[in-house]
C-alpha positions in Angstrom: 81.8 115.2 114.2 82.3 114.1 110.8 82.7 110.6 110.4 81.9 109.6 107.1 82.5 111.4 103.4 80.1 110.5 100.2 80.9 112.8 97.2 82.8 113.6 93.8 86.4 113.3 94.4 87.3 117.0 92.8 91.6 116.8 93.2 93.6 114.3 94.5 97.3 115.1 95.6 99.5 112.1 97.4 99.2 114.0 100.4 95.2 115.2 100.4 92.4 115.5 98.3 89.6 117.3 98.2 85.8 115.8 98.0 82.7 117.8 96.8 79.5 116.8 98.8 76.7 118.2 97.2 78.6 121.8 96.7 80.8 121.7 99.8 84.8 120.6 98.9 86.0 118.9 102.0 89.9 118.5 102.5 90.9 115.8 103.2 94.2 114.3 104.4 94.9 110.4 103.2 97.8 107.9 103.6 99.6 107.1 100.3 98.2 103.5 100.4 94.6 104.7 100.1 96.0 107.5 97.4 96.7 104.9 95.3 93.4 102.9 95.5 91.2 106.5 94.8 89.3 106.8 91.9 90.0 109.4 89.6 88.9 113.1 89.6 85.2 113.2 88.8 84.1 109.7 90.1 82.2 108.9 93.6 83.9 108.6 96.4 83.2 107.2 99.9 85.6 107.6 103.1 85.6 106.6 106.8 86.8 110.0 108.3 88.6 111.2 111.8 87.7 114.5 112.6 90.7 116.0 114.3 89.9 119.3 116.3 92.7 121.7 118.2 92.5 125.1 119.2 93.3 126.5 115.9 92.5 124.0 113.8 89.6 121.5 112.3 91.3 118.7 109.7 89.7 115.9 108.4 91.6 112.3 107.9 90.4 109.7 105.3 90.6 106.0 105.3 89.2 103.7 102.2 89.5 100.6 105.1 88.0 100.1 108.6 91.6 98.5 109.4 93.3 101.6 108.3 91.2 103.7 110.4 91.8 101.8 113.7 95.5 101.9 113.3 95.2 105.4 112.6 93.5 105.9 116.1 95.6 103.4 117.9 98.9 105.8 116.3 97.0 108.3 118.0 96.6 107.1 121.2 100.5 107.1 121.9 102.3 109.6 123.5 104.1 111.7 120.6 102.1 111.0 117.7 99.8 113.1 116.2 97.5 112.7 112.8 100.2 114.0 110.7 102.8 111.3 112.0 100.2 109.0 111.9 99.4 109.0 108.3 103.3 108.8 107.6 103.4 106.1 109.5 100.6 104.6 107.5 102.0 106.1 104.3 105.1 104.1 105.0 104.1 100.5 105.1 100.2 98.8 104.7 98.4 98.4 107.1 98.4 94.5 107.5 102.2 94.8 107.2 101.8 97.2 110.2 100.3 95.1 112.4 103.0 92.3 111.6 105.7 94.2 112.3 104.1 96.0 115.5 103.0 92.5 116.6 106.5 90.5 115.8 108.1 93.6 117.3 110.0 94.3 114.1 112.1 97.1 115.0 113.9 97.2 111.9 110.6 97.5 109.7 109.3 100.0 111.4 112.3 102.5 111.6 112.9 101.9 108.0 109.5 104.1 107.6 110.0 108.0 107.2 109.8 110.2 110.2 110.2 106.5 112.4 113.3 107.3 115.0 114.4 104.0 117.0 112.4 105.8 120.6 109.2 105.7 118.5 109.3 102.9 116.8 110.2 100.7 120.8 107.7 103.1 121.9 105.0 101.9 119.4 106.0 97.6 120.0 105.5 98.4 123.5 101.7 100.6 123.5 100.8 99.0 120.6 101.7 95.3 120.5 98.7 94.0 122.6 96.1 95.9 120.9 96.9 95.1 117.4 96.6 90.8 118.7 93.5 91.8 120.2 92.7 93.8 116.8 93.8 91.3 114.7 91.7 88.4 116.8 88.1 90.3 116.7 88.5 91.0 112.5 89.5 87.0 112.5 86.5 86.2 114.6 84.1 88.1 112.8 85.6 86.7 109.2 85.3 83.4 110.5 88.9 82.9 110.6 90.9 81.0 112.8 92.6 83.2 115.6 94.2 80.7 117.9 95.1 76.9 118.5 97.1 75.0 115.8 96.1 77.3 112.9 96.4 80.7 114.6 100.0 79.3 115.7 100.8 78.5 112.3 99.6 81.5 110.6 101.6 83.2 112.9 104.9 81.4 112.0 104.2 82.3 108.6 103.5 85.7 108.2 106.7 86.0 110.8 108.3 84.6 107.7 107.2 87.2 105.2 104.2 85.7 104.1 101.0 88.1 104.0 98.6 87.3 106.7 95.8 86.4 103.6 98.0 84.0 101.9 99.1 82.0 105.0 95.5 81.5 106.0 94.4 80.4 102.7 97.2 77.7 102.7 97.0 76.8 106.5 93.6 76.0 105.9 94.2 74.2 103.0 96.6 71.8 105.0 94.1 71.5 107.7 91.6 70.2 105.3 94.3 67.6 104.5 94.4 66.0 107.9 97.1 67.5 109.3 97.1 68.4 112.7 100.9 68.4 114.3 101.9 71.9 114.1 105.4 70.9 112.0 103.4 69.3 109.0 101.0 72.2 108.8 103.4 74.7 108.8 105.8 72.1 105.9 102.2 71.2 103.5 101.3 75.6 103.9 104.8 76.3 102.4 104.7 73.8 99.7 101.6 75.3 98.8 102.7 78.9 99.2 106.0 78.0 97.0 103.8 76.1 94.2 
């Protein structure tokens, strides 16, 4: 199994590029979030790759982000989704705005991606929800960042607000550092910041 591509990005299409390591051209399919973040045509390249193998066929996914990647295989693992779904899905929304949406069971967010009927989207809340909190709370961990208590609750209330998940940690944590520590007041000083 291929898990991992190093190489010279040779052509790059929205939908898949292709990758020369050391006089082999991979295809490769890719999301249009990490299309946009390539290089261009002639400069290094390094992706996390799925190696997806049917009867017929061997096809090779990309993903410029670990987070990318593990929504990608969590997509997988419900029933009616395959890769190329998948990477619509992906295509359709980032990845942090994903998980916020699949966490907050945002129905309209998630139909309002291509290829998204109202079935799949409940069907992907309901498989999904748990393991993108558990997701979310091991990448906090490791960071460092707070995943639960006062702040966790906080953050929480704030990217269910529209916030991105970065920016309502950065100002959660700055009103922690001010003292505060009723979950009202934290949540009031983080939006004054965020609207300075």
């Amino acid at each position: 199994m291929i898990a991992q591509l190093a190489g010279s990005l040779v052509h790059k299409s929205p939908e898949q590029i292709v990758v020369d390591v050391q006089g082999v051209g991979y295809q490769v399919f890719v999301s249009l979030n990490a299309f946009y973040k390539l290089p261009e045509p002639g400069e290094r390249v390094q992706l996390l790759i799925h190696t997806h193998v049917r009867e017929d066929t061997l096809q090779l996914f990309g993903f410029l982000e670990r987070v990318e990647k593990s929504l990608f295989l969590l997509l997988l693992g419900v029933s009616g989704i395959g890769p190329r779904l998948a990477v619509n899905i992906l295509s359709g929304t980032p990845s942090e705005e994903l998980e916020t949406a699949l966490e907050a069971g945002d129905l309209t967010r998630l139909v309002a991606i291509p290829g998204v009927g109202k079935k799949t989207a409940e069907r992907l809340v309901v498989e999904l929800r748990d393991k993108v909190k558990l997701a979310r709370a091991a990448r906090g961990a490791e960071n460092g960042r707070p995943t639960g208590g006062l702040e966790g609750e906080a953050i929480s209330a704030l990217v269910n607000l529209g916030y991105r998940r970065t920016e309502a940690e950065r100002a959660v944590q700055t009103a922690c550092v001010g003292g505060a520590s009723d979950l009202e007041v934290v949540i009031r000083l983080a939006l004054k910041r965020l609207s300075a």
